[in-house]
HTML snippet that shows the backbone in 3Dmol.js (N, CA, C, O; Angstrom):
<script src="https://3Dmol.org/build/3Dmol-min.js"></script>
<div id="view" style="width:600px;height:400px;position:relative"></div>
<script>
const pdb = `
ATOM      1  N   UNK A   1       0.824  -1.196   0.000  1.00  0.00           N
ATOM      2  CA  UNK A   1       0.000   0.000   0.000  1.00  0.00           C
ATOM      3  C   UNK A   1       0.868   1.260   0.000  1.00  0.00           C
ATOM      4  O   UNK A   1       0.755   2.322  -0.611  1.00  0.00           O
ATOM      5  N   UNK A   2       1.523   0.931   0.637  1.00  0.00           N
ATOM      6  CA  UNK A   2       2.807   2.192   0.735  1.00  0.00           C
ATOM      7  C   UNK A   2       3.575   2.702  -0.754  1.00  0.00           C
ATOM      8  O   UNK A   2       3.964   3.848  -0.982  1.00  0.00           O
ATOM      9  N   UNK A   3       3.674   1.495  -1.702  1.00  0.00           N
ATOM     10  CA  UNK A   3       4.186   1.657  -2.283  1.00  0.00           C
ATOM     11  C   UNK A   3       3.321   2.197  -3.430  1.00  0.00           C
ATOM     12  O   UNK A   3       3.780   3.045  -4.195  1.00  0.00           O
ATOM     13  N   UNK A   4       2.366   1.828  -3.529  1.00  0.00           N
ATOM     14  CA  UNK A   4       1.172   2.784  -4.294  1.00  0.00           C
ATOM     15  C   UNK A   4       0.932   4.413  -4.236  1.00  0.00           C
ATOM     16  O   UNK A   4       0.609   5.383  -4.922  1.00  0.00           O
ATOM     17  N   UNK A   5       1.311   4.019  -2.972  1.00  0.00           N
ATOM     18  CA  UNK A   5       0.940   6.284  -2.120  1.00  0.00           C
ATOM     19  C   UNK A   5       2.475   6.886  -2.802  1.00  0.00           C
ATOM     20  O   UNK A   5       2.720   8.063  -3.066  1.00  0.00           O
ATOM     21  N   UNK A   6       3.526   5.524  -3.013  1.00  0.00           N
ATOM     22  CA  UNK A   6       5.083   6.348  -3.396  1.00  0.00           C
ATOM     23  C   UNK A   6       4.749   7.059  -5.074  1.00  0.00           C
ATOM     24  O   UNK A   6       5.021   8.064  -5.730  1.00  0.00           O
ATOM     25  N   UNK A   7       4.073   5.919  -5.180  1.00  0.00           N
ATOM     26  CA  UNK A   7       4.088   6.227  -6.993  1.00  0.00           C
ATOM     27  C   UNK A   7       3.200   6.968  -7.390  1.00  0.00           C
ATOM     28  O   UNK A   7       3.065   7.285  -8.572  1.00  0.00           O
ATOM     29  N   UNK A   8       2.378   7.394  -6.339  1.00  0.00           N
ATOM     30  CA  UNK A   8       1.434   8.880  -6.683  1.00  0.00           C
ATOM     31  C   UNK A   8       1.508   9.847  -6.527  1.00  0.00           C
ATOM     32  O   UNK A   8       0.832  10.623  -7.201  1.00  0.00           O
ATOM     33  N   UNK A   9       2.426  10.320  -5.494  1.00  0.00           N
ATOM     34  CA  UNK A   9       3.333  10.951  -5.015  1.00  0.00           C
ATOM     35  C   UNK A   9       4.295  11.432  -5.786  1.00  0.00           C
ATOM     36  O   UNK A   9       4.437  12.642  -5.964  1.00  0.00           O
ATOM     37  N   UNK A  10       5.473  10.027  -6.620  1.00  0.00           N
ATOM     38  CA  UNK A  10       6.339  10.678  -7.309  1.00  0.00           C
ATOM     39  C   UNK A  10       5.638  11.243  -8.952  1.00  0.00           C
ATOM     40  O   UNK A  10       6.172  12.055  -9.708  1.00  0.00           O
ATOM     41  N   UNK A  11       4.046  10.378  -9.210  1.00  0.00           N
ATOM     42  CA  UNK A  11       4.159  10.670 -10.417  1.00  0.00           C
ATOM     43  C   UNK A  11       3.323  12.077 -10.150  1.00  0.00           C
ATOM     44  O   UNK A  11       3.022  12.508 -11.264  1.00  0.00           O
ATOM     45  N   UNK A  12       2.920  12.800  -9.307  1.00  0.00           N
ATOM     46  CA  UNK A  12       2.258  13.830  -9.130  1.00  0.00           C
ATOM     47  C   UNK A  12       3.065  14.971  -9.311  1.00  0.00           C
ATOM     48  O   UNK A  12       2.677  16.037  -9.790  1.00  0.00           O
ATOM     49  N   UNK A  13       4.451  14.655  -8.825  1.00  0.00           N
ATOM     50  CA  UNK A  13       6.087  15.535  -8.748  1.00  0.00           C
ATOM     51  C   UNK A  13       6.033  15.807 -10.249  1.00  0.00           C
ATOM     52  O   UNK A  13       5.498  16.749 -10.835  1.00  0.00           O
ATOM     53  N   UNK A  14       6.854  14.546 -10.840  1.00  0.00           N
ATOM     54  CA  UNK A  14       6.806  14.261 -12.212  1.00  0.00           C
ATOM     55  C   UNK A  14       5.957  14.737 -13.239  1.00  0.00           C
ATOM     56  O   UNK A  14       6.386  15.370 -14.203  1.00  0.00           O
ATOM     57  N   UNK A  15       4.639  14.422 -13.045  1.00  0.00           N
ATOM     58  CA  UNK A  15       3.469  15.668 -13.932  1.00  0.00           C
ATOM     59  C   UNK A  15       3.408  16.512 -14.108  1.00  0.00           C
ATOM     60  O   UNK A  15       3.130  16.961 -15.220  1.00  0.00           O
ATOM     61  N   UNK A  16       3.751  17.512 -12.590  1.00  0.00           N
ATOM     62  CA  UNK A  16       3.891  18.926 -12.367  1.00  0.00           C
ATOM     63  C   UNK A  16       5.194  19.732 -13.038  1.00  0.00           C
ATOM     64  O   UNK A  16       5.354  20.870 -13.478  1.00  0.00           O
ATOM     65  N   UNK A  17       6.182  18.355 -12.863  1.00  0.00           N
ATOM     66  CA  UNK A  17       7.204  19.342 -13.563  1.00  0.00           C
ATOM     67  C   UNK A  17       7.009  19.355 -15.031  1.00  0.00           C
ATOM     68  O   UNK A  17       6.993  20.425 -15.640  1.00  0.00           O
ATOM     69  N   UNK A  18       6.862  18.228 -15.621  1.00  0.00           N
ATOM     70  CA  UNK A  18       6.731  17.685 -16.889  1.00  0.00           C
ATOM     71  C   UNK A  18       5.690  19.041 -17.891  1.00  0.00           C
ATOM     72  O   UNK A  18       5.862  19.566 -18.991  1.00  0.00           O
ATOM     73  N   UNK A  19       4.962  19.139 -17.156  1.00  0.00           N
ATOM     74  CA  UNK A  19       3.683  20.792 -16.914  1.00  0.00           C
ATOM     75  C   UNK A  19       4.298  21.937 -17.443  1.00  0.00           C
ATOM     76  O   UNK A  19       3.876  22.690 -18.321  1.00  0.00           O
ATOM     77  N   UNK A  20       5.369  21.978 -16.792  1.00  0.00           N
ATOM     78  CA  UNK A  20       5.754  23.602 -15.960  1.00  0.00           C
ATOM     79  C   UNK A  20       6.845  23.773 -17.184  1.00  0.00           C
ATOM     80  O   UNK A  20       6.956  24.867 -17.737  1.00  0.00           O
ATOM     81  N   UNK A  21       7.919  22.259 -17.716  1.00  0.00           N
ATOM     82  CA  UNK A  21       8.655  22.695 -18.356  1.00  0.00           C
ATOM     83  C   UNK A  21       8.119  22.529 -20.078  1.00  0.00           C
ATOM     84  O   UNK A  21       8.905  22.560 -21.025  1.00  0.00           O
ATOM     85  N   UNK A  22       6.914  22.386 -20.177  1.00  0.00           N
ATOM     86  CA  UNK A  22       6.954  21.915 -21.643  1.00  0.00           C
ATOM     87  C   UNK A  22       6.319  23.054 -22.063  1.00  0.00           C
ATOM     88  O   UNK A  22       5.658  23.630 -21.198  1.00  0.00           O
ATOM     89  N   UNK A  23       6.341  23.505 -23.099  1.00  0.00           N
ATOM     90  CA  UNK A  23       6.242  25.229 -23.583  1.00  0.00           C
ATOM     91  C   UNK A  23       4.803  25.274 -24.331  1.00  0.00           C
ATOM     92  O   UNK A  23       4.565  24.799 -25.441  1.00  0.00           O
ATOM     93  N   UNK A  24       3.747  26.061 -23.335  1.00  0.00           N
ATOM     94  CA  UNK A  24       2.508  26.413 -23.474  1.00  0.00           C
ATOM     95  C   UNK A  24       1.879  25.818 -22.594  1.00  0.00           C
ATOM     96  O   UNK A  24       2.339  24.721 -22.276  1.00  0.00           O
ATOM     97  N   UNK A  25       0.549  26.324 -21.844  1.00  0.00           N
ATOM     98  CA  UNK A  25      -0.089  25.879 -21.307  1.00  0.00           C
ATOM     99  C   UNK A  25      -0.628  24.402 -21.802  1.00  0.00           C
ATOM    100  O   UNK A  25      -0.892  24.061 -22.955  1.00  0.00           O
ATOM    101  N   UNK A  26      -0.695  23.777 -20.827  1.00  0.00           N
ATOM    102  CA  UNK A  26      -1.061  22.222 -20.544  1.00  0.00           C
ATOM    103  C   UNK A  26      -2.289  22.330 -20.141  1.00  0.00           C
ATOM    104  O   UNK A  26      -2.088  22.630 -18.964  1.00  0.00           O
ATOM    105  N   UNK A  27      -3.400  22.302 -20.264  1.00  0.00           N
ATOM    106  CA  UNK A  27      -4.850  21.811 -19.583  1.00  0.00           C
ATOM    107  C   UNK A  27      -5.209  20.856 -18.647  1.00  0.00           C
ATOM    108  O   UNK A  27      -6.144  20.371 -19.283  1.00  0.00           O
ATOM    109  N   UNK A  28      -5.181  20.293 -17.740  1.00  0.00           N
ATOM    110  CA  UNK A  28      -5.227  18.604 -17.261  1.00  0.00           C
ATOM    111  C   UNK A  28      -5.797  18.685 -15.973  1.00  0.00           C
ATOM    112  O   UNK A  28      -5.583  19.822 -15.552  1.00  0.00           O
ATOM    113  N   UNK A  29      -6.320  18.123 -15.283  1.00  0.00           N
ATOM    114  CA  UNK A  29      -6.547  18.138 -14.265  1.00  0.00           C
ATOM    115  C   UNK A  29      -5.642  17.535 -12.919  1.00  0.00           C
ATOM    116  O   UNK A  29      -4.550  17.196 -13.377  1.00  0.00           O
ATOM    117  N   UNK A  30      -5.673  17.361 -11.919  1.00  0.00           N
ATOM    118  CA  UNK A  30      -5.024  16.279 -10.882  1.00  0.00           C
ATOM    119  C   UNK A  30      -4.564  15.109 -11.027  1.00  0.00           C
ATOM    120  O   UNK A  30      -3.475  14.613 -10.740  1.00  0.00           O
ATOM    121  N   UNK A  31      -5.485  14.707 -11.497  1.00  0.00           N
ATOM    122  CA  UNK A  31      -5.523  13.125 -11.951  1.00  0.00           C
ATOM    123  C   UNK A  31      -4.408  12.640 -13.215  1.00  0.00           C
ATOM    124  O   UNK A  31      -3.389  11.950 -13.230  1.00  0.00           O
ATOM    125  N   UNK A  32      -4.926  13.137 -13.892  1.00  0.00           N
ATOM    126  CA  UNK A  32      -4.279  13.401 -15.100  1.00  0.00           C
ATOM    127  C   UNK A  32      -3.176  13.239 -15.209  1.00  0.00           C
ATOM    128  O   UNK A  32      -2.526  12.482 -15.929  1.00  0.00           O
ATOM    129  N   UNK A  33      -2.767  14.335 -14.100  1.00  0.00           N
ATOM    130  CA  UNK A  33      -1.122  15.259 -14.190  1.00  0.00           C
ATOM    131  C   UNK A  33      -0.588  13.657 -13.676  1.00  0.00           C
ATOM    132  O   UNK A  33       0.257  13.130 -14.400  1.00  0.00           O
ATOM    133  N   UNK A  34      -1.015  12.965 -12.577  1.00  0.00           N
ATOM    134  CA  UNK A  34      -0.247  11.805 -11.513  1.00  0.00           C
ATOM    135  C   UNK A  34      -0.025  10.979 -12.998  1.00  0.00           C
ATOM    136  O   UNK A  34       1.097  10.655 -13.388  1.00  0.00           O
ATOM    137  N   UNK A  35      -1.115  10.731 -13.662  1.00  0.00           N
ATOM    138  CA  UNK A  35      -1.033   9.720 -14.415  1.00  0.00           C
ATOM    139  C   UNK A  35      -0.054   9.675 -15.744  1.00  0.00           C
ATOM    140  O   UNK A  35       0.284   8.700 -16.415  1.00  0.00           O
ATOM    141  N   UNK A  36       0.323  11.223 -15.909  1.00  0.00           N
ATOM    142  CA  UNK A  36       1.217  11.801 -17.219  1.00  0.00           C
ATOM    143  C   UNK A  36       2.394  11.332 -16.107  1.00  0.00           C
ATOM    144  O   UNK A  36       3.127  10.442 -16.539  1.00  0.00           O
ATOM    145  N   UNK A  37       2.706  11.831 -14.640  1.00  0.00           N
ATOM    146  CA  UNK A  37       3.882  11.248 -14.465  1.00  0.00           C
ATOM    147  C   UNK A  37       4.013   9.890 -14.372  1.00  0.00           C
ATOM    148  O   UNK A  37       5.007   9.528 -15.002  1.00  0.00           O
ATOM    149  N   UNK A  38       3.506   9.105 -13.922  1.00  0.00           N
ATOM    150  CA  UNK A  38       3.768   7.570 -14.056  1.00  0.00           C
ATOM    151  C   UNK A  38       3.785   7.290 -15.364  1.00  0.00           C
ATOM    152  O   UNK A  38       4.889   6.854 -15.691  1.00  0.00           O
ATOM    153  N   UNK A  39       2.850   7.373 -16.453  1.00  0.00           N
ATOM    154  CA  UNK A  39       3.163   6.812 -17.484  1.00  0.00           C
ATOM    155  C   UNK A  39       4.581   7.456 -18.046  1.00  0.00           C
ATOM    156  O   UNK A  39       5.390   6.701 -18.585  1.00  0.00           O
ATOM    157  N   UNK A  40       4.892   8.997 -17.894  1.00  0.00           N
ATOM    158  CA  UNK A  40       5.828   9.624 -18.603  1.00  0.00           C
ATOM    159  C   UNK A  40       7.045   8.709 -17.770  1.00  0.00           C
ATOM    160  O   UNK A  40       7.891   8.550 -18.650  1.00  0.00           O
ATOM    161  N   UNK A  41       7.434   8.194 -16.820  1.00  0.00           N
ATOM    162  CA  UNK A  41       8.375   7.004 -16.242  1.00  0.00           C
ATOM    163  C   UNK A  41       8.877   6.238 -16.874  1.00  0.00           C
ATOM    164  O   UNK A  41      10.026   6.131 -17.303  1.00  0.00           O
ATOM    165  N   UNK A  42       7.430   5.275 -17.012  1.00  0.00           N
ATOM    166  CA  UNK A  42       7.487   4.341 -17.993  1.00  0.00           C
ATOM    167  C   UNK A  42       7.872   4.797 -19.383  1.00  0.00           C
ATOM    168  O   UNK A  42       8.749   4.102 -19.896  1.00  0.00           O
ATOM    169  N   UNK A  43       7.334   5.991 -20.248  1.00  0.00           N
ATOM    170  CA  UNK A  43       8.057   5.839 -21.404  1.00  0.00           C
ATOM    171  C   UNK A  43       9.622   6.356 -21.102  1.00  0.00           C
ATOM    172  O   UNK A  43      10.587   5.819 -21.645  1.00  0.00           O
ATOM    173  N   UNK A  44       9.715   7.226 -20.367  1.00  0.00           N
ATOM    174  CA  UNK A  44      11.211   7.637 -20.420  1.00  0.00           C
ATOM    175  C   UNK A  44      12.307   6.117 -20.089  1.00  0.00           C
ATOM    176  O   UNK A  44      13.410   6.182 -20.632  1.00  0.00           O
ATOM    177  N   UNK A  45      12.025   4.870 -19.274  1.00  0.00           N
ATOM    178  CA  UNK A  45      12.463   4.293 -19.183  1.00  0.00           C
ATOM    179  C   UNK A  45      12.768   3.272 -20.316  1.00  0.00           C
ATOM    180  O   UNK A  45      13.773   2.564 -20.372  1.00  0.00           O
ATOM    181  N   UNK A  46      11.680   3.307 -21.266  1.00  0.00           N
ATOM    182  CA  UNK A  46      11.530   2.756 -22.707  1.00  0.00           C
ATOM    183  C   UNK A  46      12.603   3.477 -23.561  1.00  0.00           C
ATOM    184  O   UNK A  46      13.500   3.013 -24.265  1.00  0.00           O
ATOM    185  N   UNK A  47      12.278   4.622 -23.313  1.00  0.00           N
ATOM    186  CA  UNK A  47      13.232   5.358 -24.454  1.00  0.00           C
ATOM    187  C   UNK A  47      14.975   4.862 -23.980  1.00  0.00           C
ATOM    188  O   UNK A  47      15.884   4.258 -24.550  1.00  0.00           O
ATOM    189  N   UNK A  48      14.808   5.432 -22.790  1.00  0.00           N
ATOM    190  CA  UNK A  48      16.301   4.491 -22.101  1.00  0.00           C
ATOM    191  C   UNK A  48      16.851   3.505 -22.584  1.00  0.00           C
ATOM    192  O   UNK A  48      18.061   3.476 -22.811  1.00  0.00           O
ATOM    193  N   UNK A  49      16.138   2.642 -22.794  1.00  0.00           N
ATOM    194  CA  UNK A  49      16.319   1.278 -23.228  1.00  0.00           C
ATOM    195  C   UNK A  49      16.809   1.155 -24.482  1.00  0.00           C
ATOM    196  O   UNK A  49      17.743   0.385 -24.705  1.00  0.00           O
ATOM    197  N   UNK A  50      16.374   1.721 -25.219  1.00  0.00           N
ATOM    198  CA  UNK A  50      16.322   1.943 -26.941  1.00  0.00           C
ATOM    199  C   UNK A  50      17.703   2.671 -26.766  1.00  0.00           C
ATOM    200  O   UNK A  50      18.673   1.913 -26.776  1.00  0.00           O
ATOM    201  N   UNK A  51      17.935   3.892 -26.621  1.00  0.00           N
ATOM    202  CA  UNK A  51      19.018   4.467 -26.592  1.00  0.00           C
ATOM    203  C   UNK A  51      20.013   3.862 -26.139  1.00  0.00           C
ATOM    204  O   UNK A  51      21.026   4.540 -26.311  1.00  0.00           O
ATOM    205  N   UNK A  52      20.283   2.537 -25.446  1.00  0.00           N
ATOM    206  CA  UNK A  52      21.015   2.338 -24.598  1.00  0.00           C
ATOM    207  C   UNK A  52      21.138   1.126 -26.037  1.00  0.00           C
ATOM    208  O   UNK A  52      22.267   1.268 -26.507  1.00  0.00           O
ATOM    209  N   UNK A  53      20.617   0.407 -26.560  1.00  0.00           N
ATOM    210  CA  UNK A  53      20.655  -0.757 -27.329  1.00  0.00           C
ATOM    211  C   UNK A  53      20.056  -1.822 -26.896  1.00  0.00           C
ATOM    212  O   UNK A  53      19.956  -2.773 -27.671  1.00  0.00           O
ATOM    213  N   UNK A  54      19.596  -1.903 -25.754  1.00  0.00           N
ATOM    214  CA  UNK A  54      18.480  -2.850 -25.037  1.00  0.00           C
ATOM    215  C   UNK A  54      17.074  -2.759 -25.659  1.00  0.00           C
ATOM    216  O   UNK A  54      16.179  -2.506 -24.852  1.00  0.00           O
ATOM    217  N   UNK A  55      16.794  -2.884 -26.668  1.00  0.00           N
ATOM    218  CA  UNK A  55      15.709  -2.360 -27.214  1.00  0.00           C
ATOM    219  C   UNK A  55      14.450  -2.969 -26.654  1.00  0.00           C
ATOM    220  O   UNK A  55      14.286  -4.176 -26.829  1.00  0.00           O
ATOM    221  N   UNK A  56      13.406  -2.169 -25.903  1.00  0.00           N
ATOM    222  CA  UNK A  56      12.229  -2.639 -25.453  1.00  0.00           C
ATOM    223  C   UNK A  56      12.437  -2.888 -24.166  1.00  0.00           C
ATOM    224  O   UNK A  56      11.445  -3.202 -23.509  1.00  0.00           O
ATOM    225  N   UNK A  57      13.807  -2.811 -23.459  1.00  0.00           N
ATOM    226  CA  UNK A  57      13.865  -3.407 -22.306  1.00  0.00           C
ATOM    227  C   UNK A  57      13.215  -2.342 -21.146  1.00  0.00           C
ATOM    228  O   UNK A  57      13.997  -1.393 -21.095  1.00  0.00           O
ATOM    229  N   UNK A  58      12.108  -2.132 -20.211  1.00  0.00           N
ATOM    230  CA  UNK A  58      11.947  -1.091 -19.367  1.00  0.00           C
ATOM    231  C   UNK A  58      12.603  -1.365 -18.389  1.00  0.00           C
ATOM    232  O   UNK A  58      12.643  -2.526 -17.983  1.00  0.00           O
ATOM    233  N   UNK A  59      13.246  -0.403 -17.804  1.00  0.00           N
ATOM    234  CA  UNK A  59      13.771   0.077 -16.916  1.00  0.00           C
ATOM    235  C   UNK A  59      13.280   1.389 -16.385  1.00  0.00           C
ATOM    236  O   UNK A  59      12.592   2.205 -16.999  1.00  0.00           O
ATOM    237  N   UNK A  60      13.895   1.512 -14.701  1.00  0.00           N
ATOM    238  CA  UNK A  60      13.541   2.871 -14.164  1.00  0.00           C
ATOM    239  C   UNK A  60      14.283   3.826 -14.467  1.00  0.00           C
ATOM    240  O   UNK A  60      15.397   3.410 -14.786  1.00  0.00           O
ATOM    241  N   UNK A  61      14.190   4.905 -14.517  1.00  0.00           N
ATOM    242  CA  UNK A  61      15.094   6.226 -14.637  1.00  0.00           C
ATOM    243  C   UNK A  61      14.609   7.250 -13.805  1.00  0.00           C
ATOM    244  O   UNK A  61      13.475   7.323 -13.332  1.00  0.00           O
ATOM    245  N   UNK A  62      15.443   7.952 -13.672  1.00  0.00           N
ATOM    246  CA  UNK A  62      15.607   9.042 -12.754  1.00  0.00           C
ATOM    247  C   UNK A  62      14.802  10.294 -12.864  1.00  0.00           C
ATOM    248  O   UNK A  62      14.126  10.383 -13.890  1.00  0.00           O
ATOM    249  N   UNK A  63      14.745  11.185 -12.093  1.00  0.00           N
ATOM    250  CA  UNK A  63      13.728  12.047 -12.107  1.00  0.00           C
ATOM    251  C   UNK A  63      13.695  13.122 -13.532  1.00  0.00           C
ATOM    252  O   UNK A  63      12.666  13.718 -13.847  1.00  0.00           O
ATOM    253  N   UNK A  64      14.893  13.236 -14.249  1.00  0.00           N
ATOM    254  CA  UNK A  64      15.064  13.432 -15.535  1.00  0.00           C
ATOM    255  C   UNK A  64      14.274  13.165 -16.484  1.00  0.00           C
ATOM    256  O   UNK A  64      13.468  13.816 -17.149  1.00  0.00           O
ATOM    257  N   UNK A  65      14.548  12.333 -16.461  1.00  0.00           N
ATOM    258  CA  UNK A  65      13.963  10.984 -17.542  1.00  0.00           C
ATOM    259  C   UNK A  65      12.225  10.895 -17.444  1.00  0.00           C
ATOM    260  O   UNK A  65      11.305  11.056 -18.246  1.00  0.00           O
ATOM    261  N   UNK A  66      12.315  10.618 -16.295  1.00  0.00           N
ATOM    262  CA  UNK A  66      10.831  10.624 -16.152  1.00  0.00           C
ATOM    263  C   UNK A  66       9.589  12.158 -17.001  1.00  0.00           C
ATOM    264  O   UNK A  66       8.671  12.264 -17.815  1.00  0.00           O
ATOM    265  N   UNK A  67      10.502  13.089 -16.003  1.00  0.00           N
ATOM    266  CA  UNK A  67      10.209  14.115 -16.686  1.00  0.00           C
ATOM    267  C   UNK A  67      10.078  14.591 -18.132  1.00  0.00           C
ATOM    268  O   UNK A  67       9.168  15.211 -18.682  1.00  0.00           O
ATOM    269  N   UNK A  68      11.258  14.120 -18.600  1.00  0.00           N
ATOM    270  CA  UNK A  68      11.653  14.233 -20.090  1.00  0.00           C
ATOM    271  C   UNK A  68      10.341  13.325 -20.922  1.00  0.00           C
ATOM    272  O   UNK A  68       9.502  13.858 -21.647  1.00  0.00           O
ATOM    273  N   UNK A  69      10.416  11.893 -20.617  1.00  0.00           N
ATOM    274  CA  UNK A  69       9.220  11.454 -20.855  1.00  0.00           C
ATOM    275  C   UNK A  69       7.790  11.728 -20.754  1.00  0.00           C
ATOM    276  O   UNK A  69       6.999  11.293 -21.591  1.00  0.00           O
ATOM    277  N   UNK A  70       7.485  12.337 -19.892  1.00  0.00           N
ATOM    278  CA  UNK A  70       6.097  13.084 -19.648  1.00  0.00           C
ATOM    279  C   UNK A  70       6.000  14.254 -20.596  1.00  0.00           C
ATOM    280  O   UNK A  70       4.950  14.626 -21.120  1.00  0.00           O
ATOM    281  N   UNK A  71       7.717  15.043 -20.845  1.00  0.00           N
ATOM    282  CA  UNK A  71       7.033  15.797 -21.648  1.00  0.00           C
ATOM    283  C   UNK A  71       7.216  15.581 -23.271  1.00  0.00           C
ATOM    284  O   UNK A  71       7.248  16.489 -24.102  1.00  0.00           O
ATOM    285  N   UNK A  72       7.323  14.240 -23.518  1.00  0.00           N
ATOM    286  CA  UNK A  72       7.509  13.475 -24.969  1.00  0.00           C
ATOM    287  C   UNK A  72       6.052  13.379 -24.824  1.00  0.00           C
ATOM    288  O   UNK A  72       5.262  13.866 -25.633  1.00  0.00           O
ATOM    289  N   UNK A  73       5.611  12.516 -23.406  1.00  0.00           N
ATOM    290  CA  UNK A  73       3.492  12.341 -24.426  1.00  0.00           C
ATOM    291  C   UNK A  73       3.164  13.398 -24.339  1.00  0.00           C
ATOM    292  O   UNK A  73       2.287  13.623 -25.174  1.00  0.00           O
ATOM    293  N   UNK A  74       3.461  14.469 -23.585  1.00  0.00           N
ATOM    294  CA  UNK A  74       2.574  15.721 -23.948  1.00  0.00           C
ATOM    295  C   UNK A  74       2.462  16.004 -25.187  1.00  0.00           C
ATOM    296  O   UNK A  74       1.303  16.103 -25.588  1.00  0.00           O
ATOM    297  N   UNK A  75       3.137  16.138 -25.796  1.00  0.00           N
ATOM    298  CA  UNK A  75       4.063  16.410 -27.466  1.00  0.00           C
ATOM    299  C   UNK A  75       2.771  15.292 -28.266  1.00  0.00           C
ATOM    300  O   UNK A  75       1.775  15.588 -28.927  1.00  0.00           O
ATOM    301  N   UNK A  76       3.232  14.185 -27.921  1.00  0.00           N
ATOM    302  CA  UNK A  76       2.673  13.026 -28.907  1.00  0.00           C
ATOM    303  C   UNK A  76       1.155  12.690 -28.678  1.00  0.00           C
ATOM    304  O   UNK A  76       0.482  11.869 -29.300  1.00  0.00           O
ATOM    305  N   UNK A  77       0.739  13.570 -27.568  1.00  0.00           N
ATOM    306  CA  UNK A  77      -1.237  13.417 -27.261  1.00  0.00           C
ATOM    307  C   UNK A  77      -1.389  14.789 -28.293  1.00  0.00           C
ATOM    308  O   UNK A  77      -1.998  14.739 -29.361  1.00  0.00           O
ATOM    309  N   UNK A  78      -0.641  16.152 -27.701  1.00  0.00           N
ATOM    310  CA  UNK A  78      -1.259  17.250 -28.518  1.00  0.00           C
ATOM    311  C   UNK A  78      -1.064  16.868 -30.133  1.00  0.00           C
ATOM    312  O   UNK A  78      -2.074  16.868 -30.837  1.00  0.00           O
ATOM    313  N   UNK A  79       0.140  16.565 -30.681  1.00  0.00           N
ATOM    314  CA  UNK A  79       0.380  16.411 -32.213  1.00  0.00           C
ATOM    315  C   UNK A  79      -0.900  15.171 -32.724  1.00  0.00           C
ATOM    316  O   UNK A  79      -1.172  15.084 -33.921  1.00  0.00           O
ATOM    317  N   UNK A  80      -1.389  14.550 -32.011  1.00  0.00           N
ATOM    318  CA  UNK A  80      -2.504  13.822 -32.364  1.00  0.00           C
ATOM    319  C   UNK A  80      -4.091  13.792 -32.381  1.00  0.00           C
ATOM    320  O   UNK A  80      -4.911  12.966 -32.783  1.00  0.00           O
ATOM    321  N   UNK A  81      -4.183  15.090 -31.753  1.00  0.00           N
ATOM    322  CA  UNK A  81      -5.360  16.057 -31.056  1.00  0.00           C
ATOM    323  C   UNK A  81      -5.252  17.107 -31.715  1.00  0.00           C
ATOM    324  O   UNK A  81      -5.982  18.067 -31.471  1.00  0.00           O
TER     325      UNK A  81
END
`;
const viewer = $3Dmol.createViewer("view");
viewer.addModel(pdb, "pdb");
viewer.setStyle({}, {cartoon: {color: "spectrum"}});
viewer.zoomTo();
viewer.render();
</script>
């Protein structure tokens, strides 16, 4: 249970920044934002992988990454919207 409250927590961090640094207002609500950071995790850890030559392999990455990833789907929801 604990570890559920960690990952809402960090992906709530992660959303907010992911938000703040990607250029133009973002729309989203609370929810949203937690869920852009956890998933943005997961892809940044994907992309990791690929870059690294592990292709497909997920892994975790750092608060960077995460970030960086959150603000890749921002990019890839709006360019599809």
């Amino acid at each position: 249970m604990l570890q559920i409250i960690g990952y809402i927590v960090l992906g709530l961090i992660v959303g907010i920044l992911a938000r703040f640094f990607y250029p133009g207002a973002v729309d989203m609500g609370w929810i949203m934002t937690i869920l852009l950071g956890i998933v943005g995790g997961i892809v940044g850890g994907f992309v990791a992988g690929l870059v690294d030559g592990k292709s497909g392999n997920f892994r975790p990455v750092g608060l960077i990454g995460s970030v960086l990833g959150g603000m890749l789907l921002i990019f890839i929801v709006r360019m599809f919207s």
